[in-house]
C-alpha positions as CSV (number, residue, x, y, z in Angstrom):
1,X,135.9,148.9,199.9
2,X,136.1,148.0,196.2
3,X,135.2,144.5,194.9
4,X,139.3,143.3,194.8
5,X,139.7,144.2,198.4
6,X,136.3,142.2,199.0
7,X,137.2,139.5,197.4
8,X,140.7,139.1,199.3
9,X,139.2,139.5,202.4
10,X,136.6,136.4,201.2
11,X,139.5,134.7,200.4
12,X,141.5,135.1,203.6
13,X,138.1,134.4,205.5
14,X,138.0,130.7,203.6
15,X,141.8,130.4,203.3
16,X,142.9,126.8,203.2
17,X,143.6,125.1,206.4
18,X,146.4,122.2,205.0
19,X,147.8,119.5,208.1
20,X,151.6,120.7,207.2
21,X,152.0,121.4,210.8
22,X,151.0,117.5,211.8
23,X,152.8,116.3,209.0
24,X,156.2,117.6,209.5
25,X,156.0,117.1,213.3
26,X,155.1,113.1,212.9
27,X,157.6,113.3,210.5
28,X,160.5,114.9,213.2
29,X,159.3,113.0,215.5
30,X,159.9,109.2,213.6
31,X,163.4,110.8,212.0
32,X,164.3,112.3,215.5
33,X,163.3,108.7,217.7
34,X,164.8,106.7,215.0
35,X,168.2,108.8,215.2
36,X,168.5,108.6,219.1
37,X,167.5,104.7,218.6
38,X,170.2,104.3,216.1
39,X,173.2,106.2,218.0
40,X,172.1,105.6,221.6
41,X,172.6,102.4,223.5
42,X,169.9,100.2,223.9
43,X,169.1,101.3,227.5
44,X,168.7,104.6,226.3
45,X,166.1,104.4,224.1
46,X,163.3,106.9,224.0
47,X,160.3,105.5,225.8
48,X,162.7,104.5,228.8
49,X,164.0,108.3,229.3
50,X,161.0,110.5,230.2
51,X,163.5,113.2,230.0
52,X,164.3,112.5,226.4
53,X,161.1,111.8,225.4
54,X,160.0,115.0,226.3
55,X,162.5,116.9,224.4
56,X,161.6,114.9,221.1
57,X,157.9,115.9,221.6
58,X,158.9,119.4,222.1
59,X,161.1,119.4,219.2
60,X,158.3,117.7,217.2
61,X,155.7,120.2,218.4
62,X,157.9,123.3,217.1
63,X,159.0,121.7,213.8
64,X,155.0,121.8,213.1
65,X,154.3,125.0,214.4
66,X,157.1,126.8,212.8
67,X,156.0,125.0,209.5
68,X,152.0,125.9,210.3
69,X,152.8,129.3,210.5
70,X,155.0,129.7,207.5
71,X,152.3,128.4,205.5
72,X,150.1,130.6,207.0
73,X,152.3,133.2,206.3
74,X,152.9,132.2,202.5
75,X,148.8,132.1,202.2
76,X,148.5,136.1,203.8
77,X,151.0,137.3,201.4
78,X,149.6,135.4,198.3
79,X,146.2,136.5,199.0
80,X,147.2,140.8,199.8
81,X,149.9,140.5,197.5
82,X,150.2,144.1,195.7
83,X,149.5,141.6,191.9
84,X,146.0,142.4,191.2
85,X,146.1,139.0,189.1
86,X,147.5,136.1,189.8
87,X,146.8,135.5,193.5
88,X,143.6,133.6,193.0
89,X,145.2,131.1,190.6
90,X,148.4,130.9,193.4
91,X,145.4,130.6,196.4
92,X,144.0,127.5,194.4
93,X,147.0,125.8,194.2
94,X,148.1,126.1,197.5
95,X,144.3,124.8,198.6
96,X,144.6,121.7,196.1
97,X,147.7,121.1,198.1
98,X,146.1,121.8,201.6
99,X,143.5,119.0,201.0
100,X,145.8,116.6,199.5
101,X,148.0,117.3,202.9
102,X,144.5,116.5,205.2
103,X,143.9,113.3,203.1
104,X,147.5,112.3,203.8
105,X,147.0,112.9,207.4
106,X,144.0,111.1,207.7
107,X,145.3,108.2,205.9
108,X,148.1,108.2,208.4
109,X,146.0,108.3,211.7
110,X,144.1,104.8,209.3
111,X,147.1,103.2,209.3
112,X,148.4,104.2,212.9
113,X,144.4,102.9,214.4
114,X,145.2,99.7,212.3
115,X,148.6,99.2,213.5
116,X,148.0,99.7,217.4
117,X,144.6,97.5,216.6
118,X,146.6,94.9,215.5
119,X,149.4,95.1,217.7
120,X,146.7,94.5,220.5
121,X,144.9,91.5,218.6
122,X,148.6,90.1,218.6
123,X,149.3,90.8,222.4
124,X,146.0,88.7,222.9
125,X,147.0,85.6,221.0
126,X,150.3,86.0,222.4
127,X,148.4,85.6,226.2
128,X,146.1,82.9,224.9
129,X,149.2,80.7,223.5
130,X,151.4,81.2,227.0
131,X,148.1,80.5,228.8
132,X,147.2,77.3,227.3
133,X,150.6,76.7,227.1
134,X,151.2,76.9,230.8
135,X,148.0,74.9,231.5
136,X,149.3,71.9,229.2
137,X,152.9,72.0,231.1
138,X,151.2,71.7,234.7
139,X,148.7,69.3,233.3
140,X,152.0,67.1,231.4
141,X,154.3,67.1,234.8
142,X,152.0,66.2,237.3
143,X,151.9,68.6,239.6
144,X,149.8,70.0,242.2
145,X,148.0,73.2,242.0
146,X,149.4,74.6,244.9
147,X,152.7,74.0,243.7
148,X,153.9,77.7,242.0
149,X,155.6,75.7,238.4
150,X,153.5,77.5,236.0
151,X,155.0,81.2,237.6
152,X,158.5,79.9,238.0
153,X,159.0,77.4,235.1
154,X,156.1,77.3,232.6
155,X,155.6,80.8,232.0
156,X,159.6,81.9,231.1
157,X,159.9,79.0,228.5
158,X,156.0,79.7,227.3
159,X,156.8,83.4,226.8
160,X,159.8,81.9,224.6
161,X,158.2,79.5,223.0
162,X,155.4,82.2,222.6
163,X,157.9,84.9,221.0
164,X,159.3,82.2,218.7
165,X,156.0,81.8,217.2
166,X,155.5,85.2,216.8
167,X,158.7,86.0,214.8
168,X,158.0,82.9,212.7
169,X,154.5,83.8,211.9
170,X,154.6,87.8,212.0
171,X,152.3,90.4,213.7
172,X,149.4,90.2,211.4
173,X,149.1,86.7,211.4
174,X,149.0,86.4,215.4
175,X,146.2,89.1,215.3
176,X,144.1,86.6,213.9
177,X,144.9,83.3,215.3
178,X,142.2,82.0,216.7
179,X,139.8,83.6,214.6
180,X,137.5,82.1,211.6
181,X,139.6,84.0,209.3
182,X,142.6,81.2,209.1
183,X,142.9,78.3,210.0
184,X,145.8,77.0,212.8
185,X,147.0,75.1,210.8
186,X,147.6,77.8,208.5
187,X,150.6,78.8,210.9
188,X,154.0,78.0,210.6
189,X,154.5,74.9,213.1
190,X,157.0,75.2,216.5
191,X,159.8,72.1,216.7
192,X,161.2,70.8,218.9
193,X,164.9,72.5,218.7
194,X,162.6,75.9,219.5
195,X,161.6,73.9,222.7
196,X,165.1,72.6,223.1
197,X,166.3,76.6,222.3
198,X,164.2,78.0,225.1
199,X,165.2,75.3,227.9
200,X,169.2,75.9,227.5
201,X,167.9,79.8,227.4
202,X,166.7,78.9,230.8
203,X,169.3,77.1,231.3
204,X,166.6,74.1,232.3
205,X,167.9,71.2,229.8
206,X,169.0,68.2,230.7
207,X,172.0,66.6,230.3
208,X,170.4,63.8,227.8
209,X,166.8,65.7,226.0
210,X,164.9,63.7,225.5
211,X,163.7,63.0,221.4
212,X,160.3,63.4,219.8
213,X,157.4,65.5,219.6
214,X,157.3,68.7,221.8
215,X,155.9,68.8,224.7
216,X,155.3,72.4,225.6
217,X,154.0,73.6,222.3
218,X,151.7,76.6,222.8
219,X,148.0,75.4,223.1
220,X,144.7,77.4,222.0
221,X,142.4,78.3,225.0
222,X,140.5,75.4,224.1
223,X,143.2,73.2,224.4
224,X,143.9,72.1,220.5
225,X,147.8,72.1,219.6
226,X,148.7,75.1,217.6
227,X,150.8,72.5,215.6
């Protein structure tokens, strides 16, 4: 075995492992789910159909192993290519653009850990503001424990209030409500006409609502009004 043939089989032995495969199925995936959102009805959509959800993450999966194995192919046939110059320079390129693809993937599973981390914090405040927002209606009307108001009443017009809050505010700003790193009063403030809103959604307002402050504002845990 000469020193070329050496030297390619080196080369094939360290050949550049790039995350195309990953990319271009996350990639399928989001333009595939998005597509079946978009032209699908609402009940329809992909998380609800197992069946459909299944099919997306097999069409994913061979998007990326079709595209894996291309490349792999495109690296064999640069390396034992019958050029006895010209392959290494070709080799280094496509490994420059192997790592750039693994940088991009791990910036992407960064992004996706901070998103679901923060879509959690959110769900957290969101439970903490219906919470305290239940305990300040039961504590307001005056009635007994036993009496089931907060599960029947309290907690449909807190969950409203609750989602108002969170599309005035945004998901990153509920992550960290009720955190040293801002302030509650920092947050955009709930009026009354989103309380009035979430009664006639109920379908619980009376004939003459009363005017003023809001009663049934979300409340922190420790019971300090989020206004």
């Amino acid at each position: 075995m000469d020193m070329q043939a050496r030297a390619r089989l080196r080369a094939w032995m360290k050949r550049p492992r790039g995350s195309f495969g990953w990319l271009v199925a996350l990639a399928t995936w989001v333009v595939a789910a998005s597509a079946y959102q978009a032209l699908g009805p609402t009940w329809r959509l992909p998380m609800r159909d197992p069946s459909m959800l299944l099919a997306l993450l097999l069409l994913s999966a061979a998007a990326g192993w079709a595209v894996q194995r291309g490349v792999r192919r495109t690296v064999g046939k640069t390396i034992f290519s019958d050029q006895a110059t010209g392959w290494q320079v070709r080799l280094a390129f496509i490994r420059s653009v192997a790592q750039e693809s693994n940088v991009l993937l791990g910036m992407l599973l960064v992004m996706a850990l901070l998103g679901v981390a923060t879509l959690w914090l959110a769900g957290r405040s969101v439970e903490r503001i219906v919470s305290g927002c239940q305990a300040n209606l039961q504590a307001q009307v005056d009635v007994p424990e036993t009496v089931p108001l907060a599960a029947l009443v309290g907690k449909p017009i807190c969950g409203c209030l609750a989602q108002t809050f969170l599309d005035r505010n945004g998901v990153v700003r509920l992550a960290l409500f009720n955190t040293p790193l801002m302030e509650v009063s920092s947050f955009k403030q709930l009026t009354p006409a989103d309380e009035r809103r979430c009664l006639e959604q109920m379908d619980m307002l009376p004939d003459e609502a009363p005017r003023g402050p809001s009663t049934l504002t979300p409340q922190e845990p420790e019971g300090d009004s989020v206004r």
